[in-house]
C-alpha positions in Angstrom: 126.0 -5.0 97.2 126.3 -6.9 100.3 126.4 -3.3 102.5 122.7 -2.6 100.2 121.8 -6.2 101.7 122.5 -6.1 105.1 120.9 -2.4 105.5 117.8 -3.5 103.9 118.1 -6.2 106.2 118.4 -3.7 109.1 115.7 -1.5 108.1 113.3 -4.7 108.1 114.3 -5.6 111.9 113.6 -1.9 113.0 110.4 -2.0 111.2 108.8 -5.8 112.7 110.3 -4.3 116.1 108.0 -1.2 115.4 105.1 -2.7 114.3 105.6 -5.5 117.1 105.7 -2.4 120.1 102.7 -1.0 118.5 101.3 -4.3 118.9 102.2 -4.4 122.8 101.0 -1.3 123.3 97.8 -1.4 121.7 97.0 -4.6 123.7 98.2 -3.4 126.7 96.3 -0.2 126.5 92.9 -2.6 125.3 94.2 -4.8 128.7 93.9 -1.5 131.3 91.0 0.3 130.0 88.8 -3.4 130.1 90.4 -3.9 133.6 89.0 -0.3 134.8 87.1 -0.1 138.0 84.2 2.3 136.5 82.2 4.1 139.3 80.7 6.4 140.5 80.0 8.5 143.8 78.1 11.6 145.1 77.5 12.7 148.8 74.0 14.1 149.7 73.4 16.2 152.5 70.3 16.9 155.2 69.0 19.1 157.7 66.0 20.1 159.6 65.2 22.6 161.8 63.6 21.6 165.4 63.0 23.2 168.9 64.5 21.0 172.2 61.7 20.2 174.3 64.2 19.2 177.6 65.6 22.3 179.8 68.4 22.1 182.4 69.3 25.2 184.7 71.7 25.1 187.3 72.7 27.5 190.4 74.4 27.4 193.3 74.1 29.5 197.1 76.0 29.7 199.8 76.1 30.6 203.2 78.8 31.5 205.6 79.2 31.4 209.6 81.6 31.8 212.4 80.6 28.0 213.0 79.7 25.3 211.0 76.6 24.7 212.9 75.4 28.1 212.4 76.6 27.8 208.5 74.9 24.9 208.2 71.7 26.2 210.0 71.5 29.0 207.5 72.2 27.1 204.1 69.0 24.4 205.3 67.4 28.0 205.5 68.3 29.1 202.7 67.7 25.8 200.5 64.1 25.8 201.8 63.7 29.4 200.4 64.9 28.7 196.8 62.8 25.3 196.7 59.5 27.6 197.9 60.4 30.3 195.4 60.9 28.1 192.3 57.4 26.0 193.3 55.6 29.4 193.5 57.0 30.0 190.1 55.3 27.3 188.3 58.1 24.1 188.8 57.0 21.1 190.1 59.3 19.5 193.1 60.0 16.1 191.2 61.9 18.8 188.5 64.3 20.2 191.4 67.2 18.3 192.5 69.1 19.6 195.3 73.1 18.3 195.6 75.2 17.6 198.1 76.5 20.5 200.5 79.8 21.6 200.4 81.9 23.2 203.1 84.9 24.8 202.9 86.8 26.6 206.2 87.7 30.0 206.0 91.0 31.6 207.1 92.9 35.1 207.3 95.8 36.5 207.1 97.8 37.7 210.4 100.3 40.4 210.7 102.4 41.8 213.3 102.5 45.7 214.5 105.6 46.4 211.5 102.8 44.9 208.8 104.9 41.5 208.2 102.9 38.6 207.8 103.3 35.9 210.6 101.0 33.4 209.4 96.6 32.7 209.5 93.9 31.8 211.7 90.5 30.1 211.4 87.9 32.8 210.2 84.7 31.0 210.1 82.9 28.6 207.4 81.8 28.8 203.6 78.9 26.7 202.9 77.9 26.0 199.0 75.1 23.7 197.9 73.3 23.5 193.9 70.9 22.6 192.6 69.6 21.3 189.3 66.2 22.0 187.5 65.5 19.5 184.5 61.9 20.5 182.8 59.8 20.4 179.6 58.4 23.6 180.8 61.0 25.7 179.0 59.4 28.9 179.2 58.8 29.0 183.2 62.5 27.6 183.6 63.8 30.5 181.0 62.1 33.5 182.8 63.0 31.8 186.3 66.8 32.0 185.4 67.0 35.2 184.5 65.1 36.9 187.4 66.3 35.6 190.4 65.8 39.4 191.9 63.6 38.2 194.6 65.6 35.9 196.1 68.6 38.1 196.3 66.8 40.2 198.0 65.9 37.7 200.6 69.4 37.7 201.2 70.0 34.6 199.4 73.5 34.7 197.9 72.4 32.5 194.7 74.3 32.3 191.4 72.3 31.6 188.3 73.9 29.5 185.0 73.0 29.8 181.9 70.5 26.9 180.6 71.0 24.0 178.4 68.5 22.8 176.0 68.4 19.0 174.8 66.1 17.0 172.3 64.5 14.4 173.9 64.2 12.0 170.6 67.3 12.7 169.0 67.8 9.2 167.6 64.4 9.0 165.9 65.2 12.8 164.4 68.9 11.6 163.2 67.6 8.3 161.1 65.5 10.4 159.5 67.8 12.8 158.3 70.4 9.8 157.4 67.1 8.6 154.8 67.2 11.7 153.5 70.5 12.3 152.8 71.2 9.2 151.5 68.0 9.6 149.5 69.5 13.3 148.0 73.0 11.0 147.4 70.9 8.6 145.1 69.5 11.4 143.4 72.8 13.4 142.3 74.0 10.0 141.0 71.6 9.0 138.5 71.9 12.6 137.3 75.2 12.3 136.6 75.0 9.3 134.9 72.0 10.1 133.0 74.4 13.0 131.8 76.8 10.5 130.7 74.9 8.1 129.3 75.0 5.5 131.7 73.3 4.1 135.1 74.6 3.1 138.6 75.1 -0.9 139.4 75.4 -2.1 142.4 75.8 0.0 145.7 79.9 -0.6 146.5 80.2 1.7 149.5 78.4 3.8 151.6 79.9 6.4 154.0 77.9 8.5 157.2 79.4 11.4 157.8 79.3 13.7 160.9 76.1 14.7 162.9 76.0 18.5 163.7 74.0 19.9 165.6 74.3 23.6 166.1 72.6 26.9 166.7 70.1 28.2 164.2 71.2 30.7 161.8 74.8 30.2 162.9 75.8 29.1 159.6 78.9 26.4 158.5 81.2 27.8 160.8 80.1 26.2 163.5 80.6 22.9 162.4 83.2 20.7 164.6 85.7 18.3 162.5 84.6 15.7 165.3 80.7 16.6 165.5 78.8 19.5 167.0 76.6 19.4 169.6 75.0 22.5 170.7 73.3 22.8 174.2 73.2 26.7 174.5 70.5 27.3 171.6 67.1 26.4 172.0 66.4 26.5 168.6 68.8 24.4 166.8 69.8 22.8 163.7 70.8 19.1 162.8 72.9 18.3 159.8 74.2 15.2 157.7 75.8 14.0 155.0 76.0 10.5 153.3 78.3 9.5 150.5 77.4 6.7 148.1 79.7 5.0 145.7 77.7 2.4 143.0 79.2 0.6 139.8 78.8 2.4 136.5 77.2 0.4 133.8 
């Protein structure tokens, strides 16, 4: 009888210590899920499309002598031919800005009768100056940098670059697009949470997210981890993202 007792007794303590867990558990469970941080989040995206309206175009010439007088004498020539030919061309003279000369001495190589070398000796001078053209006329600048012809054959020894196109109001261009993605954030939001039956609170945090700009048609892959910034296009296009986070109620 007293081995019926104390099992009975037994089976009591493992069933309060059962009942008691489920208990805990319950509780703690009720605890965590009224302690849950509900929210939710969605990033939006814009772009636009848009045309620069700045043009730069660089070149260089150069001029070379037996003296640096008569280098230099040629290069002043030369400078005053390249300003003459982009005026007739259609630029105005405030847009050209002529930099600083450079001169470099020139040297050759020496070699005895047998064809060993035995050293160098001064073999005239090397005379390089650029230039820089910065215009709203992007047509005129266009067609001027890729026919330089004429002066060439004036025996100008010029180098043409390629051009670089800018936006002149960029900031104005990228608040706009920041509205609108944050604007297309709002709107997946209370999608979603019209889909789960329930509506954002308050905003908690807002994130901007890289500023591309890039060539048109050129698709994602030109997108930089850091930002893109194209200056070879003129025709561009300028993307952003936004992400919002907001309380669920």
């Amino acid at each position: 009888m007293e081995v019926k007792k104390n099992g009975w007794i037994s089976a009591l303590i493992i069933g309060l210590c059962i009942v008691i867990s489920c208990v805990a558990i319950a509780l703690g469970m009720a605890h965590f899920k009224s302690g849950t941080d509900h929210t939710i989040s969605a990033t939006g995206s814009a772009s636009v499309d848009f045309e620069a309206d700045i043009i730069i175009w660089r070149g260089n010439f150069s001029a070379s002598a037996y003296t640096s007088k008569d280098a230099y004498k040629k290069i002043k020539k030369d400078a005053s031919m390249v300003e003459d030919y982009l005026v007739d061309s259609g630029l105005d003279e405030e847009d050209i800005v002529f930099n600083s000369v450079d001169i470099r001495e020139n040297f050759k190589d020496k070699y005895d009768g047998n064809g060993n070398y035995i050293g160098s000796e001064a073999d005239g001078y090397t005379l390089t100056q650029s230039l820089t053209v910065t215009s709203s006329d992007i047509d005129c600048v266009e067609l001027i940098s890729r026919d330089i012809s004429s002066l060439l054959d004036s025996g100008v020894e010029f180098t043409s670059y390629s051009p670089e196109y800018y936006y002149s109001d960029l900031d104005a261009l990228k608040l706009d697009l920041i509205d609108k993605a944050s604007e297309n954030a709002r709107e997946r939001i209370d999608i979603m949470a019209k889909n789960a039956k329930a509506a954002p609170g308050k905003l908690k945090t807002s994130n901007l997210g890289v500023f591309q700009i890039t060539a048109k048609n050129s698709g994602t892959g030109s997108y930089s981890y850091d930002g893109a910034f194209d200056n070879s296009s003129r025709f561009k296009t300028a993307t952003i993202t936004v992400r919002l986070e907001y309380d669920l109620k």
